[in-house]
C-alpha positions in Angstrom: 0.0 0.0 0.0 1.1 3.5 -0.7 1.8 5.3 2.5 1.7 8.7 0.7 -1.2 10.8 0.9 -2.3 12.1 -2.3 -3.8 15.3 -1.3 -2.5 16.8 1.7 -4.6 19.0 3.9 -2.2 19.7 6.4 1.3 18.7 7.1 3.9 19.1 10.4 7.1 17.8 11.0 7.7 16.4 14.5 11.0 16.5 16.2 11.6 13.2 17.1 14.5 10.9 17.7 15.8 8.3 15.4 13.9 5.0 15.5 15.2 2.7 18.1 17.3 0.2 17.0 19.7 -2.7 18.3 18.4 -4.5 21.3 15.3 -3.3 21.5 14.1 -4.5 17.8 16.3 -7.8 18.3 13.9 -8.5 21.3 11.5 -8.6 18.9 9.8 -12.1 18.3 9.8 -11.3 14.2 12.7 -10.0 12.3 12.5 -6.6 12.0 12.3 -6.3 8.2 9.7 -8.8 8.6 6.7 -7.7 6.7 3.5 -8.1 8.4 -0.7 -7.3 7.5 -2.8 -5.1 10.1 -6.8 -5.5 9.0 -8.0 -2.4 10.9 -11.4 -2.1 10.8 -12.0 -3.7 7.1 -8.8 -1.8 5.7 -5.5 -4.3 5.1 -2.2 -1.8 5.6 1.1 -3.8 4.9 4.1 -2.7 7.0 7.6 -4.1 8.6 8.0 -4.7 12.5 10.9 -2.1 12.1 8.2 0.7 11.3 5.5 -0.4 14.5 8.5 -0.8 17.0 11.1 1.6 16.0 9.7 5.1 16.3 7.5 4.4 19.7 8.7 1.2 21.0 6.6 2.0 24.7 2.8 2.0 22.3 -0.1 -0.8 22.1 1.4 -1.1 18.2 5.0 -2.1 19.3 4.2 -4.2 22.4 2.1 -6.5 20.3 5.5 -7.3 18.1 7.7 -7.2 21.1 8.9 -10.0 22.6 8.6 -9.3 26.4 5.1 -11.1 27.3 3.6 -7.7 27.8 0.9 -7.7 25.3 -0.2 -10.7 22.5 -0.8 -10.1 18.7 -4.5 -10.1 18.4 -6.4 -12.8 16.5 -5.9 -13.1 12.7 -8.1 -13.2 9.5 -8.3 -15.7 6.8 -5.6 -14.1 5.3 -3.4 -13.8 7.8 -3.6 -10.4 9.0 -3.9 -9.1 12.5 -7.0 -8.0 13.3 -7.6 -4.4 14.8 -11.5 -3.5 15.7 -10.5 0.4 15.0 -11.1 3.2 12.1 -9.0 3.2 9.7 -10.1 6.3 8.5 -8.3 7.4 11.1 -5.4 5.1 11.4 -4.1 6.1 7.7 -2.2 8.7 9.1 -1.1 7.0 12.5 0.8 4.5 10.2 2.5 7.5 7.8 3.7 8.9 10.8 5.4 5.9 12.3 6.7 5.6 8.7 8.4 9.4 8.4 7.7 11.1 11.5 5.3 13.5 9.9 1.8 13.9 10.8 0.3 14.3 7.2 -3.8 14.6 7.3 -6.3 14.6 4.6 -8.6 18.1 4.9 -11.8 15.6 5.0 -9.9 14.1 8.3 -11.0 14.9 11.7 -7.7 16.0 13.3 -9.5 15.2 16.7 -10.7 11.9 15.6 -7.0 11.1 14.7 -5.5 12.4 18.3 -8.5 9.7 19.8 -6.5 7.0 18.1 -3.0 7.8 18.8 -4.0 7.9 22.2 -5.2 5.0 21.8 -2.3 3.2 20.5 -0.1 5.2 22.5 1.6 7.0 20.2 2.8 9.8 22.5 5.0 12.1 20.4 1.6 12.3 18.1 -0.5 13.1 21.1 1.6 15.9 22.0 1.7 17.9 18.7 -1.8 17.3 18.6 -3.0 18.7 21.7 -0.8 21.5 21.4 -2.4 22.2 17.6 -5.8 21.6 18.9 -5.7 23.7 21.9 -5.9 26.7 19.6 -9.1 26.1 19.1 -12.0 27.0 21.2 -12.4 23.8 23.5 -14.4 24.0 26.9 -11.2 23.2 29.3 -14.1 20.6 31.2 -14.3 18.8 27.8 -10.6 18.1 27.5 -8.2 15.7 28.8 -5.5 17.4 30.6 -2.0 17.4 29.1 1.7 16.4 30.3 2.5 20.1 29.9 -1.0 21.2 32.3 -0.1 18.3 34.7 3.5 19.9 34.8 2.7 23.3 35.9 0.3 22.0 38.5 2.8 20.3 40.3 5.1 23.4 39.6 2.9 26.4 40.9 1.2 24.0 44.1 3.4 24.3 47.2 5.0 21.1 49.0 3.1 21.9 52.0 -0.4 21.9 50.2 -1.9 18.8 49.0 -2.2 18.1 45.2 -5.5 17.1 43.7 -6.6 15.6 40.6 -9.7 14.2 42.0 -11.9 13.4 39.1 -9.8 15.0 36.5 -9.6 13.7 32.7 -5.9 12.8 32.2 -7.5 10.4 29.1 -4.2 9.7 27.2 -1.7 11.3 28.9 2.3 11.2 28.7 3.2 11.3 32.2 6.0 9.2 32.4 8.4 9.6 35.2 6.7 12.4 36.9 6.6 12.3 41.0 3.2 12.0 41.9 3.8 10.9 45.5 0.9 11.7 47.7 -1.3 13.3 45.2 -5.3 12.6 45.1 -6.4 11.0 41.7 -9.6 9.5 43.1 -12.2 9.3 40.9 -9.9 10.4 37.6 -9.9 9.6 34.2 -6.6 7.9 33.6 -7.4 5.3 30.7 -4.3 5.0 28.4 -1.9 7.2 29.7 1.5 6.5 29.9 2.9 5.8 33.3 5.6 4.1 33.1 8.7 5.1 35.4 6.3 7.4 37.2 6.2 7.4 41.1 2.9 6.7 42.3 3.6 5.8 45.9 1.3 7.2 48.6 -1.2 8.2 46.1 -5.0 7.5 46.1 -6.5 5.9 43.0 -9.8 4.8 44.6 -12.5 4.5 41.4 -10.1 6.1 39.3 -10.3 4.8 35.7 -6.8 2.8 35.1 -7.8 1.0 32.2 -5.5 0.2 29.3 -3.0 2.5 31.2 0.8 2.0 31.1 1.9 1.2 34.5 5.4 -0.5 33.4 8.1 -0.3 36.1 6.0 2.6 37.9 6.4 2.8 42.0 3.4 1.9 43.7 4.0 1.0 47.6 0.8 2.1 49.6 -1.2 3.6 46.9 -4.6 2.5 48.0 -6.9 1.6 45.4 -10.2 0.5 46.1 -12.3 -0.4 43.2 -9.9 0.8 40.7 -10.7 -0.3 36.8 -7.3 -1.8 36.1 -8.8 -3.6 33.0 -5.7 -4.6 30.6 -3.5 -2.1 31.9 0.1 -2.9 31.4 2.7 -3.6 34.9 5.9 -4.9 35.6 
């Protein structure tokens, strides 16, 4: 399949490391100039391992290829291909970015719609453009997800002698790997797929909060209370 858009509504260039290499794609369970087929949603995109695990080796994409027990490749079609129950109106320009590290979207293309889905898969470098791009726009701050760079200057301008709350906040899709969160109130908070991996968590209340599909990998958790959590499929070690 052709990764390049024909008509190009709008086009940014992402500063972004060079795709990992070495160890990382040798702990791979495929080769990485392994070809493979993703069926997402109806739509079959052909692609190597090198392009899902390179450029964002910590997203849902890359841990399905990596060889560390973290996640399984979904179920396959009759043909072979992996099977992914999301848009692929949507994922078109996911997969060109993990390609080139440019975020190249089609003017019919919902620019929000696509930032759902990276946060979905995790792509983190994605989410962040987007969300900065996006909040230009008029958005109701109660309507959107908080971002690593709003988290940040919370913890920043709040005084070590005050207690920190993000009780029932929406940190939907988050970045907020290796931030100190020790002691801080997320009760009740939206935390489904964001990335908190390294982060330190200890002391911190997570009672109801929304944990699902989070990245908890190698994150510091002594004491953190939390009752009735949803910790559906999130990922730990």
């Amino acid at each position: 399949m052709n990764s390049d858009l024909k008509k190009s509504g709008s086009v940014a260039r992402i500063d972004k490391p060079p795709p990992v290499s070495g160890n990382l794609i040798a702990a791979s369970g495929f080769a990485p100039n392994r070809w493979v087929k993703l069926n997402v949603g109806g739509q079959i995109y052909a692609t190597t391992i090198d392009t899902l695990v390179g450029r964002e080796p910590d997203s849902m994409l890359a841990r399905m290829f990596l060889q560390d027990g973290s996640m399984m490749p979904s179920e396959r079609d009759e043909q072979g291909a992996f099977l992914i129950d999301r848009s692929p109106h949507y994922f078109e320009p996911i997969i060109n970015y993990l390609r080139h590290g440019q975020f190249v979207c089609d003017s019919n293309i919902s620019v929000m719609g696509v930032l759902e889905e990276a946060r979905f898969f995790g792509i983190f470098s994605l989410v962040t453009h987007l969300e900065e791009r996006l909040g230009q726009q008029e958005t109701p701050l109660v309507d959107r997800p908080l971002t690593r760079n709003d988290v940040i200057k919370a913890i920043i301008q709040t005084s070590v002698i005050t207690e920190l709350r993000f009780q029932g906040v929406n940190l939907s899709g988050a970045d907020l790997r290796k931030l100190d969160f020790r002691n801080i109130n997320f009760k009740y908070a939206n935390m489904s797929h964001c990335n908190l991996s390294h982060t330190n968590l200890n002391y911190c209340c997570l009672e109801r909060a929304d944990l699902q599909y989070a990245n908890l990998e190698c994150a510091q958790l002594v004491s953190v209370r939390g009752l009735c959590a949803n910790m559906i499929h999130f990922f730990y070690s």
